[in-house]
Structures are given as structure tokens and as C-alpha cells.
C-alpha positions as CSV (number, residue, x, y, z in Angstrom):
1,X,83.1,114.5,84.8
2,X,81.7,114.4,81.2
3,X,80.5,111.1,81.5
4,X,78.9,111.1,84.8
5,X,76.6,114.3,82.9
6,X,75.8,112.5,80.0
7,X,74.7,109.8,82.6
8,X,72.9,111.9,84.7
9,X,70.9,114.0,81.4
10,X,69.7,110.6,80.2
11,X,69.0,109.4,83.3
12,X,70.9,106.4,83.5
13,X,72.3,107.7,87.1
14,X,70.3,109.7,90.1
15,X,73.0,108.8,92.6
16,X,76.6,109.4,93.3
17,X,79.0,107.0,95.9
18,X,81.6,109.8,96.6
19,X,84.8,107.8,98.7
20,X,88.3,107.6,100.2
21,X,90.0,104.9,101.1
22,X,90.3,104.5,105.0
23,X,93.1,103.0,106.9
24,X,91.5,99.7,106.7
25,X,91.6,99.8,102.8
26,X,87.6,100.6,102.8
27,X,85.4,102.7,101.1
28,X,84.4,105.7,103.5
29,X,81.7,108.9,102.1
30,X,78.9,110.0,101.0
31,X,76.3,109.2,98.9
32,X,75.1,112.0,96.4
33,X,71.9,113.6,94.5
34,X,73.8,113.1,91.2
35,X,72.4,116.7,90.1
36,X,73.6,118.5,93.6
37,X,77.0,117.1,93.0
38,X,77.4,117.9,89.9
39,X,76.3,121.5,90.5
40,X,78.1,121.8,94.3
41,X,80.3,119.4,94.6
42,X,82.2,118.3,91.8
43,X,85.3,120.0,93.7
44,X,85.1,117.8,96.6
45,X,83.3,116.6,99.4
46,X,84.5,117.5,103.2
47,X,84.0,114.5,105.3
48,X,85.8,114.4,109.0
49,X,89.6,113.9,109.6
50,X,88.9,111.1,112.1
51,X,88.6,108.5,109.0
52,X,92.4,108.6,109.6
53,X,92.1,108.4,113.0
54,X,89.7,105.4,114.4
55,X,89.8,101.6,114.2
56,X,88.0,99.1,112.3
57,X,85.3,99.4,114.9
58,X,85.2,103.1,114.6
59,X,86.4,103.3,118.0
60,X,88.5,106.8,118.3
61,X,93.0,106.1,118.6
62,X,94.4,108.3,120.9
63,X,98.0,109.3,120.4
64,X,97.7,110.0,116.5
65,X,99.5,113.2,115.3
66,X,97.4,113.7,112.6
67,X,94.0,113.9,114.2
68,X,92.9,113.5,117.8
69,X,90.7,116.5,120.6
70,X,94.1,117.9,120.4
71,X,93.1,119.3,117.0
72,X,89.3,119.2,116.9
73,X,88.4,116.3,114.4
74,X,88.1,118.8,111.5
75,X,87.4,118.0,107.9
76,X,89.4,116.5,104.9
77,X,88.7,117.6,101.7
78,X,88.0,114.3,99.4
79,X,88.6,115.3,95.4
80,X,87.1,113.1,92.9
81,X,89.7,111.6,90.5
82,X,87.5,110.9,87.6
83,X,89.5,108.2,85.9
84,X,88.1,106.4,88.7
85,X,84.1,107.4,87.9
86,X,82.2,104.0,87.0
87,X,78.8,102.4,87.4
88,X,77.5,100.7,90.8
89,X,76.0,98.1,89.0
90,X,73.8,96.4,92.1
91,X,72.5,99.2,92.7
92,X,69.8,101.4,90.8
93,X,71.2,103.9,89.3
94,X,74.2,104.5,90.8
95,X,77.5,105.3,90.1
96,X,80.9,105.4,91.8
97,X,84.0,107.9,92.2
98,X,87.0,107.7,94.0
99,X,88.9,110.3,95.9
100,X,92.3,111.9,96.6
101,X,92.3,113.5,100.4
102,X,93.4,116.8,100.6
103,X,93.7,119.6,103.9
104,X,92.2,123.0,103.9
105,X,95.2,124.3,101.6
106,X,94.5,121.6,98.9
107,X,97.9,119.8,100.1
108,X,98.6,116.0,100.1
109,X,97.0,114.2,103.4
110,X,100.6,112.1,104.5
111,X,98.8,108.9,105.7
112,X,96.1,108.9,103.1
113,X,96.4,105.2,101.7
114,X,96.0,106.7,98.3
115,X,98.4,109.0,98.6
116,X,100.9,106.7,100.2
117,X,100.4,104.7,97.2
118,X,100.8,107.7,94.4
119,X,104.4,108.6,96.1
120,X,105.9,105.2,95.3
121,X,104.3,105.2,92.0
122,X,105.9,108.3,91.2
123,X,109.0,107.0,92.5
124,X,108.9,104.4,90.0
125,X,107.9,106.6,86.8
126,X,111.1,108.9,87.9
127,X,112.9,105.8,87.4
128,X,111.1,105.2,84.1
129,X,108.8,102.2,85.3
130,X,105.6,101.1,85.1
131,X,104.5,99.0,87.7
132,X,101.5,96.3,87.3
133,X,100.3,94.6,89.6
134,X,97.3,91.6,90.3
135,X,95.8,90.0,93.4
136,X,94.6,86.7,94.2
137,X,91.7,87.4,96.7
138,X,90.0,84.6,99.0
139,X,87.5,84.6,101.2
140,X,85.0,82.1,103.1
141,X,81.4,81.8,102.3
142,X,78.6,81.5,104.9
143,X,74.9,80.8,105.0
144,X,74.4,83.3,107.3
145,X,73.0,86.5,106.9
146,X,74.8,89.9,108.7
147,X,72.6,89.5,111.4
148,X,72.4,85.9,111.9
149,X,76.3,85.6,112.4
150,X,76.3,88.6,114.6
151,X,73.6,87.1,116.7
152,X,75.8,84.0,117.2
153,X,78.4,86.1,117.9
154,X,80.5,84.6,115.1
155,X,80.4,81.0,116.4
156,X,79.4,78.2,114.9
157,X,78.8,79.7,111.6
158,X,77.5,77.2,108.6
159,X,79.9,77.4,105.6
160,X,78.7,77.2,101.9
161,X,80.1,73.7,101.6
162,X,81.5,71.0,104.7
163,X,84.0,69.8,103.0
164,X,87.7,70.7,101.3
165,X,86.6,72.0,97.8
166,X,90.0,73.0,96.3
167,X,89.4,73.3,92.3
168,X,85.9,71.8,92.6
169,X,84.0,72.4,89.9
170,X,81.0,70.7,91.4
171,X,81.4,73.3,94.8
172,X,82.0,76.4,92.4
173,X,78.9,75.3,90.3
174,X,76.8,75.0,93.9
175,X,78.1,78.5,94.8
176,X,77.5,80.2,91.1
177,X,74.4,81.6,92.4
178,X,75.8,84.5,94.4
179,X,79.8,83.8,93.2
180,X,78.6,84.2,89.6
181,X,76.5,87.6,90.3
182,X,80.2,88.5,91.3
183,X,81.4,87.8,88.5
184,X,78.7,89.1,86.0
185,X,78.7,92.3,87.5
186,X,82.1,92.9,89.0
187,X,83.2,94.0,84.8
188,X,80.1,96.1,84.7
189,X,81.7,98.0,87.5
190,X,84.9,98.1,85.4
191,X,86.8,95.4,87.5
192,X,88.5,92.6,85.0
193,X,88.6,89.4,86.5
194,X,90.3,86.2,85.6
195,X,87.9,84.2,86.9
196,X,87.2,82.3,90.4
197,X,87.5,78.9,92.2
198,X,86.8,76.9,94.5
199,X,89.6,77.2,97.5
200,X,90.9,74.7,100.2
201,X,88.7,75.8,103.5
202,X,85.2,74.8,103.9
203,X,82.9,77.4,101.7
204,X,86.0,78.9,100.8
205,X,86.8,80.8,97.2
206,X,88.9,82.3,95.5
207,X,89.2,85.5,92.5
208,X,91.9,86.4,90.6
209,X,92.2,89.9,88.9
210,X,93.5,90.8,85.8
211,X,96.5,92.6,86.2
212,X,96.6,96.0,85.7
213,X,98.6,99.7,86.5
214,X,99.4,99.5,90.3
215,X,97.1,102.7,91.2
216,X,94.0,101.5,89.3
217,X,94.9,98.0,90.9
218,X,95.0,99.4,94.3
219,X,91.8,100.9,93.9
220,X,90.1,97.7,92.0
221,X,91.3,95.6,94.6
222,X,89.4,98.0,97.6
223,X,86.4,98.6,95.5
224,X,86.1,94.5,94.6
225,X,86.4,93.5,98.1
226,X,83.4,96.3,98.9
227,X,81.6,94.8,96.0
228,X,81.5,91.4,96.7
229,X,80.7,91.9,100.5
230,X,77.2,94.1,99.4
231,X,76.2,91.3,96.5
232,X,76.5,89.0,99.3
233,X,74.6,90.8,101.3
234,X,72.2,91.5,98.9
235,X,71.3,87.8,98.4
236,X,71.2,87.0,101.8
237,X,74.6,85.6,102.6
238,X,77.6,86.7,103.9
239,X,81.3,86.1,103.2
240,X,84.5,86.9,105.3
241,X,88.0,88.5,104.2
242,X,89.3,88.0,107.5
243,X,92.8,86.5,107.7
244,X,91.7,83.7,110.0
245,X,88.3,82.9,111.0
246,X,88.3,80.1,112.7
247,X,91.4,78.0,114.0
248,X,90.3,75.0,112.5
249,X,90.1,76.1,109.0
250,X,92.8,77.5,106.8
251,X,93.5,81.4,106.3
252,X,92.5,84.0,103.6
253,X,95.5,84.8,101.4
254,X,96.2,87.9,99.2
255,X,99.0,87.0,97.1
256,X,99.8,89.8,94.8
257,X,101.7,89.8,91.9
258,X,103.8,92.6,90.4
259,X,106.0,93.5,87.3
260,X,107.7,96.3,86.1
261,X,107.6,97.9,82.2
262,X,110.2,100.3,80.9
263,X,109.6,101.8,77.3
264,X,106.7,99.6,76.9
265,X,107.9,96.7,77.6
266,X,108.7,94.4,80.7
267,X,111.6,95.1,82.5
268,X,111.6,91.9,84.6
269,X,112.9,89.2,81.8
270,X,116.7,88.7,81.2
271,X,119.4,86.1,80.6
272,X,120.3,85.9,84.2
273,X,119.8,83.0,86.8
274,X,116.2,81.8,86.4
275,X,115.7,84.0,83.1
276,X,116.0,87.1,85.3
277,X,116.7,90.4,84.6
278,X,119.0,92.2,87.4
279,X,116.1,95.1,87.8
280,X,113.7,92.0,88.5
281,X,116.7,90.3,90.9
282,X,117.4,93.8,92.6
283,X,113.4,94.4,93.0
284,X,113.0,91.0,94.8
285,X,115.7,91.6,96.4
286,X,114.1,94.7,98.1
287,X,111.0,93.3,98.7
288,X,112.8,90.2,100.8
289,X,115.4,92.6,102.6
290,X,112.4,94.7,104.0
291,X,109.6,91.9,104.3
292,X,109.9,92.4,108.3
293,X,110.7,96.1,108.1
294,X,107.0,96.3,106.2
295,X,105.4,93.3,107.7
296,X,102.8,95.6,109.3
297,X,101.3,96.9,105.8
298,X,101.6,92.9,104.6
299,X,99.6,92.0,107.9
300,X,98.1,94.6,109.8
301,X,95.9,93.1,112.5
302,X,96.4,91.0,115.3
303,X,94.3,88.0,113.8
304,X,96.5,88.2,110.2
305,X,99.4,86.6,112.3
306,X,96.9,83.3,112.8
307,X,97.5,82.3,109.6
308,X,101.0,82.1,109.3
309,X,102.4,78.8,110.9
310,X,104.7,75.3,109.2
311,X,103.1,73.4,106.4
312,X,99.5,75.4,106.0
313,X,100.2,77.0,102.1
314,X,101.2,80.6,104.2
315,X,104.9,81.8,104.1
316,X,106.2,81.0,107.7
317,X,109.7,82.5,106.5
318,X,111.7,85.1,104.1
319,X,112.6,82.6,101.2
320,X,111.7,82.8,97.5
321,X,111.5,79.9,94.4
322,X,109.7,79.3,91.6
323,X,107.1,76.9,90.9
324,X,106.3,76.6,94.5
325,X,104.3,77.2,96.9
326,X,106.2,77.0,99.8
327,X,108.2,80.2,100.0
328,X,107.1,83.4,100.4
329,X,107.9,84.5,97.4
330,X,108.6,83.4,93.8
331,X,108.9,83.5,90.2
332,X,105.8,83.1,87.8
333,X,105.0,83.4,84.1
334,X,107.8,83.1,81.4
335,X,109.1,85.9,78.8
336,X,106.8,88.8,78.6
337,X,104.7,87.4,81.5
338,X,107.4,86.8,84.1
339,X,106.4,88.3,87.6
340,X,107.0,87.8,91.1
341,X,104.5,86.8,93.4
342,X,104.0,88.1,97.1
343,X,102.1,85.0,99.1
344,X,102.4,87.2,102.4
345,X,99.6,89.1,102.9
346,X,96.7,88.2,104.4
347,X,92.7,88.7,102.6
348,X,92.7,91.7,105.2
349,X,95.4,93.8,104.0
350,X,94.9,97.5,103.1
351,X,95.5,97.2,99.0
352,X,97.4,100.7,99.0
353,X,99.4,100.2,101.7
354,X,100.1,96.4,100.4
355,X,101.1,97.7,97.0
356,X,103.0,100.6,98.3
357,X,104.7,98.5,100.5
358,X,105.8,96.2,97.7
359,X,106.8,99.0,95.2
360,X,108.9,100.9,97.8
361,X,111.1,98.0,98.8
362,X,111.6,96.7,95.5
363,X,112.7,100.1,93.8
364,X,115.0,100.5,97.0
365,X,116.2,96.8,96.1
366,X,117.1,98.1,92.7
367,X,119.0,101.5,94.1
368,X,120.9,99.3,96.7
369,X,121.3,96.8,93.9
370,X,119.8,94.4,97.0
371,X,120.4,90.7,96.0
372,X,117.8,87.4,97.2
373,X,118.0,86.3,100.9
374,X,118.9,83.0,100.5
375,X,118.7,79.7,98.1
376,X,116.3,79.4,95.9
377,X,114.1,76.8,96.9
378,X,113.1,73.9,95.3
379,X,111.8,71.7,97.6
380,X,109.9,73.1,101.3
381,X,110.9,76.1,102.3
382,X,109.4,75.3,105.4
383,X,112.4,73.2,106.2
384,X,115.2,75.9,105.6
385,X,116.0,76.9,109.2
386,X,118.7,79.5,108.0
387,X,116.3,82.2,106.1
388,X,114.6,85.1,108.4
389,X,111.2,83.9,109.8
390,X,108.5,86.5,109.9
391,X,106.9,88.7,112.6
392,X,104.9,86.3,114.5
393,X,102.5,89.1,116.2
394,X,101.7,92.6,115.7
395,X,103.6,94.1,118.4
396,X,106.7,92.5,116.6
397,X,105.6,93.7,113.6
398,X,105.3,97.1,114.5
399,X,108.4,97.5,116.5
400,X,110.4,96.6,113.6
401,X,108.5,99.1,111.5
402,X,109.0,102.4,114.1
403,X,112.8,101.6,114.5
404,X,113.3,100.6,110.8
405,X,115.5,103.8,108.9
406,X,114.4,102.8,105.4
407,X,110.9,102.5,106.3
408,X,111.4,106.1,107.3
409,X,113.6,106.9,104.4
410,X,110.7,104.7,101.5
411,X,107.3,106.4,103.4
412,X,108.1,109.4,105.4
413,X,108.3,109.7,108.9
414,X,104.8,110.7,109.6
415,X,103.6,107.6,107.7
416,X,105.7,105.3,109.9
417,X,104.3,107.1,113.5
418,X,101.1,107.1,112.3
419,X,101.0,103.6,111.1
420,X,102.9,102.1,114.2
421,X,100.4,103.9,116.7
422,X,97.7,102.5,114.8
423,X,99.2,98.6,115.2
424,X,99.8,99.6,119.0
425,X,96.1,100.5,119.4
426,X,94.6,97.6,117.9
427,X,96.9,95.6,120.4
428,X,96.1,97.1,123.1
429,X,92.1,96.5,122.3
430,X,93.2,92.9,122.0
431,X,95.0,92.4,125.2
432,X,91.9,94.0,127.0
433,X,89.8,90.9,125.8
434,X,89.3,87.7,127.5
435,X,88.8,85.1,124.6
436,X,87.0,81.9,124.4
437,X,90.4,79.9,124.6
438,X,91.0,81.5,127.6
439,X,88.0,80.2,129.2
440,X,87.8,77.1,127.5
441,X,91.8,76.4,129.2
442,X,91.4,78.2,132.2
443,X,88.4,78.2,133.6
444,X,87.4,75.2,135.7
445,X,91.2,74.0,135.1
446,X,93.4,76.2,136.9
């Protein structure tokens, strides 16, 4: 708090971005006279409970526990955690914190992303680990403003670029103009980024964060992917994190990679098979064994199941290598480096839920001393018929989640109910739509 008043007595920021973390892993709040918050507010802003209990379209879930008419929609309590305090760069004068949710009482919210999040981490520190984590984010690029792509209803969109662009120098240097105000102000907002390429789709790209403590991650990740959709917007563009926008084109991955440290140093090296330690065996392990169980914080729309299919760069199946990128997990870096790297997830995935998915079945790998579902793979996983394939849809996903013991056992059960009505909801909005495939198979054919 000491910083954001020596920023707001020299006058360096007049504005405060007070926010939570929604179910969708975005930034939900209020923006703040920096003055008034620092003399009213610095204990926490109320905003409504129903930020935990509505869709991506805002559109009010019934059956939640949690929230619903059958308790009002009263308020949350969101506390600033000031280790998360930085500038807003884009904008004037403007600065950023994030928040914890509390109730009335000041008491955990269960389904809070964040808090979902601090539980595992805490799980691990009990166990004496640190866990660091670092996603590889892509997205598409459009020349379309917000309201030129709404107008055309998301149809027929014009890409940055025509043509596949994978590691194009040429196509990054094209895009630099917006991509590299990413990447110029992105630090100044106290993200750390690797750097960013050109990916396979048409106008599509990709940044890579530098690794870093799973909670600040978590919150990086969210507050990057809110950040890169308002400089685009800003300059008149507009990008896409969805997990599959157009059936033609390839998907938007998240791949996330993760390590544990114990005593300052990395716990996942060792002198087993591969160079493997058995805490990094046990913790892949874990995060195999419960892929499905978790599949709905991995992928939690209907559209992320799109992406997943035979030979597209996506994991169609449980199965894990090395230097590969056919299976859906595997083995990176060498010695202090090593990690393991999660190509599940889709662009669209919540980065708490992601991450806490990740951490809770790994650490449950290493109690149950869990070992790697199948071979290691070497050549295409995509032709190993014996390994688990993942949830195809939602409502598979989610089924396995509600009925799953240890999903109850690693989150809580309120987490699980909560979560699976959520998946059921955005189902059910689905199934109530007649889509253009529909038509364009149905229509004068049938």
C-alpha cells in the first residue's frame, strides 16, 4: 500500500483497477479515485456474489449453491493483496491490484479461482515445495475492430496474415506494430515475457512467459490475457483466445509448464529413467491418472473440445514423452531446468483453475506414489490405441468430474458442484442453439 501512496502523492497515479478473478479467469471490479481508495477502501471493495454465479455472457446459472434468488445476490468482499499492486501502463495513470474474495465474516469464498488456487499451493509448501510454473499463450489476430467482427457476427473475419506463418520472422515483423506494444509494455506492467512468435494458423501468435511462483503465475497469466485484448483494442484490432475459431483453422493452445523446488533447489531432476527424479515421476504421474477426472478445469467450454482431434499438434490422448509433440504431456529442459509440460489446455482456460488443477493431481501423484500411464513415446502418440483418450465434450467432461472421489478429496466438494453445474449450464445454452452447420446440412437437404 506504500507504494501505491508514494504513487498517488507524486502524482504518477489518479486511478485504481480494483479486481477478482471470475469463473472465466477474467478480471471483474471497479475502477477507483486513487485518493478515495486509499482513504475508504484500502480494506476492500464489495462487489455482487453473482460474479460466481453467471456465464461468460453474464447470463444468470440457476442451480448454484453458492449464489442464486434463493439467497439474494448479495455482496463479496474483494481484499487487495498488494504484492499484486502494479502499474496499468496503457492507461494514464493507472494502476492495478488484485484481490482475494472473502464473505461478510472475512472467511475464504470456496469457488473463488484464487482461492482454489492458494489451497493447493499451500498443499504443496506443507510438503515443502515450491511450485513454478510458465504458459505458452496463443491467440489469432484480426483486422477487425470489436465492433466490425460483431457486426459480422464473427464470420468471415480477415486475419493479420493468409497464410501459415509458423516461426516467420517476416509475419512477426508485419504484426510488431501492435504484437510489439505487447511486448514493450506487458514488463512495465510487471509481466516477464520470453518473447513471441509467429504461430501455425492464419494471423496466429504466440507468447511465452517467464516462469515464475505458481500464484503470481496464475495471476500474470489472467492479467496478460486482459492486457493484450485492451492494447488490441486500443489500436484498433482485435485478437481471439478462443479454443477454436473457426473449423478450418488450427486451435489456441495453453501449454503450461510446471516444476517443483525443495530447499531452493529443483526437486524434479534425478538419476532415474529419463534423468527423473521419483517426486517428478510421481507428480506426472498424478497429473496423467486425473487428466479426465480434471478435464473440465483443462477445457472448460463446449468450443475447447474443437480442438482436440488425430494429427492437429493438440493431445487427442493420455500419453507423455519427451521431445515431442505428440503426447499430451512430456519432458522439457535438462538439469536445473527440467519440467513437465501440460499441452492440454486450451487458450480459454481459467489460469487458477488450470494451475490448481495441475498442482492438485501431481502432489496426489506423489502421496499415491502414482506411476506414468503408459510407454513413453517416441514416435506419434497419436497412433497408441492402448493409452486413455480424453473427454471429447463437455458433458463427458463434467460427468467424470461430479462422480470423481479425488476430485472431491484434491478441491472440496463445494468446488466440484459448483464447477460441474457451471459445465452443465453452458451445455445446456449450447444445445438450445441452432448453428450454421446445422443449416448449411440440413436445411434444403433433408
Amino acid at each position: 500500500m506504500e507504494r501505491l501512496e508514494q504513487w498517488v502523492r507524486e502524482g504518477a497515479v489518479e486511478t485504481v483497477i480494483v479486481a477478482g478473478i471470475d469463473m472465466q479467469g477474467r478480471l471483474y471490479g471497479k475502477r477507483c479515485v486513487a485518493k478515495a481508495f486509499l482513504q475508504y477502501m484500502t480494506g476492500g471493495i464489495h462487489t455482487c456474489d453473482c460474479n460466481f454465479g453467471w456465464d461468460i455472457e453474464r447470463q444468470l446459472i440457476d442451480g448454484l449453491e453458492f449464489t442464486g434468488w434463493h439467497k439474494g445476490y448479495g455482496d463479496m468482499l474483494n481484499v487487495p493483496d498488494w504484492s499484486t499492486l502494479r502499474l496499468w501502463p496503457w492507461f494514464e495513470k493507472t494502476a492495478l491490484v488484485l484481490c482475494d474474495t472473502r464473505d461478510h465474516a472475512g472467511g475464504e469464498i470456496d469457488v473463488a479461482p484464487r482461492t482454489i488456487l492458494a489451497r493447493q499451493v499451500a498443499k504443496a509448501a506443507a510438503l515443502g515445495f515450491e511450485v513454478k510454473m510458465a504458459p505458452e499463450l496463443e491467440f489469432f489476430l484480426f483486422k477487425e475492430t470489436i465492433d466490425s467482427s460483431r457486426a459480422k457476427r464473427y464470420n468471415d473475419l480477415e486475419p493479420a496474415s493468409r497464410y501459415i506463418s509458423d516461426y516467420s520472422i517476416f509475419r512477426s515483423s508485419m504484426d510488431d506494430w501492435v504484437l510489439g506494444e505487447i511486448r514493450r509494455l506487458a514488463p512495465q506492467a510487471g509481466i516477464e515475457l520470453e518473447g513471441n512468435k509467429a504461430e501455425w494458423g492464419h494471423g496466429q501468435v504466440e507468447f511465452n512467459l517467464v516462469y515464475d511462483e505458481a500464484t503470481r503465475m496464475a495471476d500474470n497469466h489472467a492479467i496478460f490475457k486482459n492486457a493484450c485484448r485492451e492494447i488490441a483494442a486500443l489500436n484498433g484490432v482485435q485478437l481471439t483466445f478462443m479454443a477454436k475459431w473457426n473449423s478450418e483453422h488450427s486451435g489456441n493452445g495453453c501449454h503450461v509448464h510446471v516444476s517443483l523446488w525443495k530447499d531452493g533447489g529443483p526437486a524434479f531432476p534425478g538419476t532415474g529413467e529419463h534423468h527423473m527424479s521419483p517426486t517428478m515421476r510421481h507428480f506426472l504421474g498424478g497429473m496423467m491418472h486425473l487428466a479426465k477426472d480434471l478435464q473440465v478445469f483443462l477445457m472448460p467450454n463446449v468450443n475447447s473440445y474443437k480442438r482436440i482431434e488425430p494429427l492437429s499438434f493438440a493431445p487427442y490422448s493420455v500419453a507423455w514423452g519427451g521431445d515431442n509433440r505428440t503426447p499430451s504431456f512430456r519432458i522439457a529442459g535438462h538439469g536445473p531446468s527440467m519440467r513437465l509440460e501440460n499441452r492440454i489446455a486450451g487458450a480459454d482456460a481459467n489460469a487458477h483453475l488450470l494451475y490448481s488443477a495441475m498442482i492438485g493431481s501431481g502432489l496426489y501423484g506423489i502421496e499415491h506414489k502414482l506411476e506414468p500411464i503408459g510407454p513413453y513415446v517416441t514416435g506419434n502418440a497419436y497412433d497408441i490405441k492402448t493409452n486413455p483418450h480424453l473427454h471429447r465434450t463437455l458433458t463427458e467432461a463434467a460427468d467424470a468430474f461430479e462422480r470423481s472421489t479425488v476430485a472431491r478429496e484434491i478441491l472440496g466438494g463445494a468446488v466440484v458442484d459448483h464447477y460441474t453445474r457451471v459445465a452443465r449450464w453452458e451445455v445446456e445454452q449450447f444445445q438450445k442453439y441452432v448453428t450454421d452447420w446445422e443449416r448449411n446440412r440440413y436445411f434444403e437437404l433433408i
